[in-house]
C-alpha positions as CSV (number, residue, x, y, z in Angstrom):
1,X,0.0,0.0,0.0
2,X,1.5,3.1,-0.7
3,X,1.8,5.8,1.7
4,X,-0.6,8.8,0.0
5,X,-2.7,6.1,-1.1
6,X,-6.6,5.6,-0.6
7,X,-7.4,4.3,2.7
8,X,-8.6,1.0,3.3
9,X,-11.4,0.5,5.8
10,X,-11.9,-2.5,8.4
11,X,-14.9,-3.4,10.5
12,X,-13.9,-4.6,13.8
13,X,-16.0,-6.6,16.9
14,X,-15.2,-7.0,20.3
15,X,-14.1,-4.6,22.9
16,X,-12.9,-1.9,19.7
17,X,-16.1,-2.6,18.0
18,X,-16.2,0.3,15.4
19,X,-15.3,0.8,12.1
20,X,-11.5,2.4,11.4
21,X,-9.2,3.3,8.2
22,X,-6.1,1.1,8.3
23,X,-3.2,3.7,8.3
24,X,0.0,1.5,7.0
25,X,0.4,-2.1,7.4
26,X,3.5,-3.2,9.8
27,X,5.3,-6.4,9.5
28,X,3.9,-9.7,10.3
29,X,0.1,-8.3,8.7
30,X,-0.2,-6.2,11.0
31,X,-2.2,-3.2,10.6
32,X,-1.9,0.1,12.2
33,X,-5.7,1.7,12.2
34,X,-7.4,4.8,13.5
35,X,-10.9,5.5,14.2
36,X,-13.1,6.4,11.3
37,X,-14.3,10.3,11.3
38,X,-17.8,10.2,11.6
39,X,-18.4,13.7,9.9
40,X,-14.9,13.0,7.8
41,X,-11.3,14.0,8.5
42,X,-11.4,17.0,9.9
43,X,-9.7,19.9,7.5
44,X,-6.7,21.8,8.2
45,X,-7.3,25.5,7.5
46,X,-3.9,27.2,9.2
47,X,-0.5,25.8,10.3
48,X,2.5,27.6,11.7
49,X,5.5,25.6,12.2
50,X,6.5,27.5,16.0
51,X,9.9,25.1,16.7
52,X,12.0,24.0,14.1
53,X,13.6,20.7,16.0
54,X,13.7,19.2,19.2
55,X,10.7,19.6,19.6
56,X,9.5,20.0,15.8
57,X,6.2,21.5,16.9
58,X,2.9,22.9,14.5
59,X,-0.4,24.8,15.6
60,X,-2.9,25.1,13.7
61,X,-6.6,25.9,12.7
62,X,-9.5,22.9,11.7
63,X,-11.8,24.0,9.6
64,X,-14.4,23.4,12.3
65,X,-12.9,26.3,14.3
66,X,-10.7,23.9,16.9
67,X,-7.5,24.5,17.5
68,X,-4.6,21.2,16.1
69,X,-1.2,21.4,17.9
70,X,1.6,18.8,16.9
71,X,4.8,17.6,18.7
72,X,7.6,16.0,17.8
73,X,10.3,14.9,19.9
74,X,12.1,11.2,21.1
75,X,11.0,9.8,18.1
76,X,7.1,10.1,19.6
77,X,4.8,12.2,17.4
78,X,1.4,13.6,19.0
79,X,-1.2,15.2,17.6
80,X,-3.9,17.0,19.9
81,X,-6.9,18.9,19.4
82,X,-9.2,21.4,21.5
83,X,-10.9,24.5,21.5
84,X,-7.8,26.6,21.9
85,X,-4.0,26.0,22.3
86,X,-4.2,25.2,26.0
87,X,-6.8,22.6,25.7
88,X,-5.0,21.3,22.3
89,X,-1.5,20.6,24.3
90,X,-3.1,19.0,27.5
91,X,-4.8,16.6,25.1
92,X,-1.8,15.8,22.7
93,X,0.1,15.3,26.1
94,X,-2.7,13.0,27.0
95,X,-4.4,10.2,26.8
96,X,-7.2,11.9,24.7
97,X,-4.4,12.3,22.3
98,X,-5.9,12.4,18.2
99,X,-2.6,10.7,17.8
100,X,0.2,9.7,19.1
101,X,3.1,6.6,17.8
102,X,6.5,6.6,18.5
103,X,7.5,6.7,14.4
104,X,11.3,7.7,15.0
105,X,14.2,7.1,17.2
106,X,14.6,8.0,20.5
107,X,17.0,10.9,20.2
108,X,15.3,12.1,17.1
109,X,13.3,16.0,17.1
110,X,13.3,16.9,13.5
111,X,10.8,16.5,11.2
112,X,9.2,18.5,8.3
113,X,5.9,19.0,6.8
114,X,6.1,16.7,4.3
115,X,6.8,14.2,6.8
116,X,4.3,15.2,9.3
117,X,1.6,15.1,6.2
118,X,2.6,10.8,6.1
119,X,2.4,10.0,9.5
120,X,-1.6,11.8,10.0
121,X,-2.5,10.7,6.2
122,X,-6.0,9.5,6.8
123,X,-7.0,11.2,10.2
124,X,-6.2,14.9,8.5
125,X,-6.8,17.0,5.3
126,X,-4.7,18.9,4.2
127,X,-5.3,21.5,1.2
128,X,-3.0,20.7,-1.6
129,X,-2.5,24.5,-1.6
130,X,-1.5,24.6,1.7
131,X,1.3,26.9,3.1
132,X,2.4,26.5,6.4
133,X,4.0,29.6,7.9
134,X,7.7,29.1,9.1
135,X,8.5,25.7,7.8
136,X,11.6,25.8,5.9
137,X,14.7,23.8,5.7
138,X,17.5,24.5,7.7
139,X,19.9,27.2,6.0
140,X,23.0,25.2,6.2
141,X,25.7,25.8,3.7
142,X,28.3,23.0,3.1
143,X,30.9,25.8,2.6
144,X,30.1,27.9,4.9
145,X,30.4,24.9,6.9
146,X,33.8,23.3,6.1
147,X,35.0,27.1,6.2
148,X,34.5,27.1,10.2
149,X,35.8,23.8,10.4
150,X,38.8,24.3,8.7
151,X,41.6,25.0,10.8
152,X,43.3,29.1,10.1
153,X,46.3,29.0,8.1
154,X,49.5,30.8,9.6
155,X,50.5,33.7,7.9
């Protein structure tokens, strides 16, 4: 399956009795799944990138007017959602949690937009015309670079 492809979706019985999209497929057949969206994935209006690494961190605005902040940090991205910042935080920091999977390694605290838009594929939408404020690479030059690490030559 690939990864911007459409969703599959899975009935299931027992104690998770609901219906759910299957977000990738892990080793072994295992699938990774999410709740369906009753009134469909909710839409993202706005999005500022407000740390560029450890944490990578997003806020943003959902079409229906509540609040989306994302964290990324120790290879664990979360994903909450509330009416305003506060209550968006406490709940990605939570167990109410839209989402949360460790999808990195421990140390790790960088991620970009592109990256972020693979991991929530299928519990998100985002506008192909999209621009999130802030989100750029990081300005490193390679020469500028081996020019600071380059010892001085005498004179």
């Amino acid at each position: 399956m690939s990864l911007m492809a459409e969703l599959l979706h899975v009935r299931l019985s027992g104690d998770r009795e609901g219906d759910y999209v299957v977000l990738r497929r892990r080793g072994h057949g295992v699938l990774h799944v999410a709740p369906e969206q009753p009134n469909g994935r909710p839409r993202v209006l706005a999005l500022k990138k407000t740390s560029l690494a450890c944490p990578s961190q997003w806020e943003g605005a959902l079409e229906d007017g509540r609040v989306l902040y994302a964290r990324y940090r120790w290879g664990e991205l979360s994903v909450g959602v509330g009416a305003d910042i506060d209550e968006a935080v406490r709940c990605g920091m939570s167990e109410q949690a839209f989402y949360a999977e460790c999808v990195g390694e421990g140390l790790d605290g960088f991620m970009d937009f592109e990256e972020l838009k693979v991991h929530l594929h299928g519990l998100l939408e985002f506008p192909p015309d999209l621009i999130v404020e802030n989100e750029r690479p990081p300005s490193w030059e390679l020469d500028g670079l081996d020019e600071l690490l380059t010892p001085p030559q005498g004179n």
